[in-house]
C-alpha positions in Angstrom: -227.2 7.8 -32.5 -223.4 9.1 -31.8 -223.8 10.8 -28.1 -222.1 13.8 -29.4 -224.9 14.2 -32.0 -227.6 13.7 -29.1 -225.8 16.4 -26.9 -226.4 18.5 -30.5 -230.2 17.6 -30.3 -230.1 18.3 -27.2 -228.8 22.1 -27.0 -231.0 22.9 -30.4 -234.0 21.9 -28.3 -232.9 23.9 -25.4 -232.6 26.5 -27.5 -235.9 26.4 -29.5 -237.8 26.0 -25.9 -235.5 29.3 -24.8 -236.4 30.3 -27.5 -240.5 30.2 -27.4 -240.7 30.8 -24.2 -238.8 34.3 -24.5 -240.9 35.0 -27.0 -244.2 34.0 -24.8 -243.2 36.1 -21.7 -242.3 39.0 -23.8 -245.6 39.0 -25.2 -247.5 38.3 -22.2 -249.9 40.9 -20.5 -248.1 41.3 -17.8 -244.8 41.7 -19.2 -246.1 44.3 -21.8 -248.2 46.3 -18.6 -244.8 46.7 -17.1 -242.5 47.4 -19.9 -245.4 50.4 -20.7 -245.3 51.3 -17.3 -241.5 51.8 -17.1 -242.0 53.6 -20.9 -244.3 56.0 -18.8 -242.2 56.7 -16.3 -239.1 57.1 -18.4 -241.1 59.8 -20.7 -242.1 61.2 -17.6 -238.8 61.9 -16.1 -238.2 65.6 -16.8 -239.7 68.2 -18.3 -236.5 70.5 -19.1 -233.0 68.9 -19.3 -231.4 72.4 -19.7 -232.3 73.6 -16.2 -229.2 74.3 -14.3 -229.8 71.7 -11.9 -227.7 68.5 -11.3 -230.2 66.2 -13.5 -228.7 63.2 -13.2 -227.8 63.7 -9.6 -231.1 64.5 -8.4 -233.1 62.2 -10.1 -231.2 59.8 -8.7 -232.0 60.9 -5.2 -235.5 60.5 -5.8 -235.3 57.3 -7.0 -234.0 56.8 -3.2 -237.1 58.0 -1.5 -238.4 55.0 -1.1 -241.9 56.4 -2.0 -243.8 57.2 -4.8 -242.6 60.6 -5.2 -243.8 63.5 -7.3 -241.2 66.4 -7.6 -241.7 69.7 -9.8 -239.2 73.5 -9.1 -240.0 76.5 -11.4 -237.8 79.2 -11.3 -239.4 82.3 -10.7 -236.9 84.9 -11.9 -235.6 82.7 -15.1 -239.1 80.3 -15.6 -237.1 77.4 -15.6 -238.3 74.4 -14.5 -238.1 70.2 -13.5 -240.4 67.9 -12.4 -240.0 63.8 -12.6 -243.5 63.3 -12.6 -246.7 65.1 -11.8 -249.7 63.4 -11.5 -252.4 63.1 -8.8 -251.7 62.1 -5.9 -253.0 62.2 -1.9 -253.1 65.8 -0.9 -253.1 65.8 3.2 -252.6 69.0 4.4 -251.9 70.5 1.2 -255.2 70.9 0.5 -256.1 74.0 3.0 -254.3 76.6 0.7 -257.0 75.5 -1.9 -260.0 76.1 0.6 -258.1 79.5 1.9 -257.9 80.5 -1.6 -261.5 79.3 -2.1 -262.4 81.4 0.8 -260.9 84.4 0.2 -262.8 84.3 -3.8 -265.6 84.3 -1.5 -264.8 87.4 0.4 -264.0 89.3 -2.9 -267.3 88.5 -3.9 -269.3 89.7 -1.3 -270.3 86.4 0.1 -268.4 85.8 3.0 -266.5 88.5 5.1 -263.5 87.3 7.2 -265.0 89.3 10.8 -268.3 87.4 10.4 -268.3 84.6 12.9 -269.0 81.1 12.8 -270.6 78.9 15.4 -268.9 75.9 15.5 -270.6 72.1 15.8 -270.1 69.8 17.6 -269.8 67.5 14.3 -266.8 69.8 12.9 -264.7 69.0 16.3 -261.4 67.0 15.5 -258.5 66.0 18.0 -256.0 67.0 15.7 -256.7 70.4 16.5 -254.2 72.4 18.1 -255.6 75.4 18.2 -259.4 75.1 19.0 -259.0 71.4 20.8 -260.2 73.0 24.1 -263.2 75.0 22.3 -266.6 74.1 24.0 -269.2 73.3 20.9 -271.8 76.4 21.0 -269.0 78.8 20.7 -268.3 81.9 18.3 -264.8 81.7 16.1 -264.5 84.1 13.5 -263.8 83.2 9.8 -260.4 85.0 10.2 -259.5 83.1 13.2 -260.8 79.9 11.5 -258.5 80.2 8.1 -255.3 81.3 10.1 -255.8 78.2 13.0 -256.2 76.4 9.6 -253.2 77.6 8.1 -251.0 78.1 10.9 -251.6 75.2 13.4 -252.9 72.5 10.5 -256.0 72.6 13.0 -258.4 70.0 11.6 -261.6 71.7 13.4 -261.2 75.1 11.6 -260.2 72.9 7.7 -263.8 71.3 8.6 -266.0 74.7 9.9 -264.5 76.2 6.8 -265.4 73.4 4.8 -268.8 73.4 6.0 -269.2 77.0 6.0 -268.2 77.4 2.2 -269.8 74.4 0.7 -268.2 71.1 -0.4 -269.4 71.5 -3.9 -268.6 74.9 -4.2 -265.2 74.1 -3.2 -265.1 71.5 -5.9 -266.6 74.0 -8.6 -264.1 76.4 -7.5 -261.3 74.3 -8.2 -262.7 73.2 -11.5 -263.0 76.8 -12.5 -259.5 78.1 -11.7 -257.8 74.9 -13.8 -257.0 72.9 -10.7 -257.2 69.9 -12.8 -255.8 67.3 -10.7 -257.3 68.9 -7.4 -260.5 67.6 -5.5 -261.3 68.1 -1.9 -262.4 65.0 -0.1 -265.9 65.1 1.9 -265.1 65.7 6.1 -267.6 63.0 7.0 -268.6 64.7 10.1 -269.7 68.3 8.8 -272.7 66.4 6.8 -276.1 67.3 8.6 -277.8 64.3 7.5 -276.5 60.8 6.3 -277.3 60.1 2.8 -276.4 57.4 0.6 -274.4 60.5 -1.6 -273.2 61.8 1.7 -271.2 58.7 3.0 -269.8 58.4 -0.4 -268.5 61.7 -0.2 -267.3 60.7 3.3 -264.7 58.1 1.6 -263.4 59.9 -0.9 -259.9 61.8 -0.1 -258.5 64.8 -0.8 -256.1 64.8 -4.0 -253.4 67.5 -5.7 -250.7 67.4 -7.9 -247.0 69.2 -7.8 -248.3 70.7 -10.8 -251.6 72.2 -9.5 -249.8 73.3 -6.4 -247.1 74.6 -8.6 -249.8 77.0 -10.7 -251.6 78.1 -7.1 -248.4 79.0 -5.6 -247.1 80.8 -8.7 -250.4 82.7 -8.6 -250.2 83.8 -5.2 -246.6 85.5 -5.8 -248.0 87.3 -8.9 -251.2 88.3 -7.3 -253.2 87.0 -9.7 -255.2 83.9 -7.3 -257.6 85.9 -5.8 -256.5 89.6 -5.3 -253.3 91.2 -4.7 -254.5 92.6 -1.3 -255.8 88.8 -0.2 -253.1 87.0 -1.8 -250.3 89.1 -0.1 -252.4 87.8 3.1 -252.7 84.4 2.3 -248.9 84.3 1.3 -247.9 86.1 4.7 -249.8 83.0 6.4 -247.7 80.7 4.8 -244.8 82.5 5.8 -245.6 82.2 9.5 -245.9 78.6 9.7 -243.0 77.6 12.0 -242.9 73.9 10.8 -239.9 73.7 8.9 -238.9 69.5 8.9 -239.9 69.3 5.0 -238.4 72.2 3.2 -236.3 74.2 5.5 -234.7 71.1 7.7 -231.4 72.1 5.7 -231.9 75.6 5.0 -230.6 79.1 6.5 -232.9 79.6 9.6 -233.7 83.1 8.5 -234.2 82.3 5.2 -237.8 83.8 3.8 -239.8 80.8 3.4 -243.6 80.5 2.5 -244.8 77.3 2.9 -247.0 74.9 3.3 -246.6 71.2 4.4 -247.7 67.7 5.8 -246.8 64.6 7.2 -249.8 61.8 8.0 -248.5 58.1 7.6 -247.2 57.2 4.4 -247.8 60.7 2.8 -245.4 63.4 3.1 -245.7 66.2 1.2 -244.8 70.0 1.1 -244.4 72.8 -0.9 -243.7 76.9 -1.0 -242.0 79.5 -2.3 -238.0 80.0 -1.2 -237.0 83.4 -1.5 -233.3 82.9 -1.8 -230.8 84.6 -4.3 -233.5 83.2 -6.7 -236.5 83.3 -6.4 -238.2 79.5 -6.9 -241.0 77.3 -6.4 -240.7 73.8 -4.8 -243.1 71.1 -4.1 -242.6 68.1 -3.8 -245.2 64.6 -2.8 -244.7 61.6 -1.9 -246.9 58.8 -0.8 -246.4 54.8 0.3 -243.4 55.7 1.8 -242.0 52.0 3.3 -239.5 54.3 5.6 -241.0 57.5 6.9 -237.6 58.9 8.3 -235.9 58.1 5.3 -238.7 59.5 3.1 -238.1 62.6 5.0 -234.6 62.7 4.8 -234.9 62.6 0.9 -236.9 65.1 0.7 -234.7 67.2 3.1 -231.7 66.8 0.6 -233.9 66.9 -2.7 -234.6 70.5 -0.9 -231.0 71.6 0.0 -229.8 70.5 -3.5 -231.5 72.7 -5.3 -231.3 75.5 -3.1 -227.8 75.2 -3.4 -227.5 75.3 -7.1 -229.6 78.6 -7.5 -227.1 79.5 -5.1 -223.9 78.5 -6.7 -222.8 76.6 -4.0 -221.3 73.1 -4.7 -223.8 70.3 -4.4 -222.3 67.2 -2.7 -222.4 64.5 -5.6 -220.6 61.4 -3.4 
């Protein structure tokens, strides 16, 4: 056999072997649990393309978080909204405006009243507590004091009394009535009185949201339709108080009106509120698994200041 006709042989068997073997890794379970994957996430992109804001842009700036990120905005005056992706994720801190607004269902009902007071355990006492760190166990709080040390200062201890004082389940059954679909509240492990085999598996479980659960709460609250207009007004006015502003606000007008509500606790970031600028508009945004925390944060800084800046008509910086 001629050489040139064995190089011939040669390259049709490199091809038939490229050949099958494309064809094998294109139909192998991995391959086809990724491409589905990516099909998932490209389908899950964004819900309205004719929003005003910079699409493209910004969805490439998430892509830059270097987390999983979850990001939803509804316009409140025009109903517009974006999201790339809203499914459940860790919750943090972004869980105590579900237990306020559980607690304040309770005090329209009649169950609960917030100038009853609570004596607080020596089970529900946290270090991350700000506010009630120095608090000897044995001693009165009152429920008012509890949800705004809750809501103001993140305080761990007054998340857990209120926990306690409310009921986990009834928590849970709350949520599940109002549509919170994605939403669960974790078990505090120490506000258990007794150690049961359910109990300690309630202990592991964490707390979970999604942008668009926190997206329907928030919206609620501004229309006065959570709990009460009287207690939602409140609740709201809490979340306007909160002077931690690294999340949302870092690149936004000091004395812009900002209710909010946020967290930061290792590889989860997430925050989210209502910006009363020239339009009105909803923001959350999560993200979790973040491989650079700084850099997590700085995204969501400028996902924040993008958008405010469009409903502004200010030019966005594209570069």
């Amino acid at each position: 056999m001629s050489i040139n006709k064995r190089i011939l042989l040669c390259l049709l068997l490199l091809l038939l072997v490229g050949g099958v073997s494309f064809h094998l890794i294109h139909q192998s379970p991995k391959y086809i649990a990724q491409k589905k994957e990516i099909e998932k996430q490209e389908s899950q992109l964004v819900h309205d393309k004719d929003t005003k804001l910079p699409y493209t842009f910004l969805n490439n700036v998430i892509a830059q978080s270097g987390a999983t990120s979850s990001v939803y905005y509804k316009s409140l005056d025009t109903g517009e909204v974006f999201y790339n992706f809203s499914g459940k994720m860790p919750a943090g801190g972004l869980i105590r405006p579900y237990v306020a607004a559980a607690l304040l269902d309770a005090v329209k009902e009649g169950n609960l009243s917030l100038d009853e007071t609570v004596t607080v355990s020596a089970k529900a006492l946290r270090e991350k507590s700000p506010a009630l760190s120095k608090i000897k166990p044995g001693s009165k709080v009152s429920v008012r004091i509890l949800l705004e040390d809750m809501m103001l200062d993140q305080d761990e201890t007054a998340l857990y009394e209120l926990v306690r004082l409310i009921g986990w389940d009834e928590i849970n059954a709350y949520l599940l009535k109002k549509g919170y679909a994605d939403t669960i509240l974790g078990s505090p492990d120490l506000v258990k009185t007794e150690e049961t085999a359910e109990d300690k598996e309630k202990s592991e479980t964490i707390s979970y949201t999604s942008v668009n659960d926190m997206v329907t709460l928030l919206t609620r609250l501004y229309e006065g339709t959570c709990v009460s207009k009287e207690l939602d007004a409140y609740l709201l006015g809490l979340m306007e108080k909160q002077n931690d502003r690294q999340l949302l606000g870092a690149l936004l007008p000091k004395k812009l009106r900002l209710a909010q509500v946020s967290t930061s606790e290792g590889r989860v970031q997430n925050a989210g509120g209502i910006i009363y600028a020239k339009e009105k508009y909803i923001l959350v945004i999560m993200t979790d698994k973040a491989l650079r925390k700084d850099e997590t944060m700085k995204t969501i800084n400028q996902i924040s200041s993008i958008i405010f800046n469009t409903v502004n008509d200010k030019e966005v910086f594209k570069k």
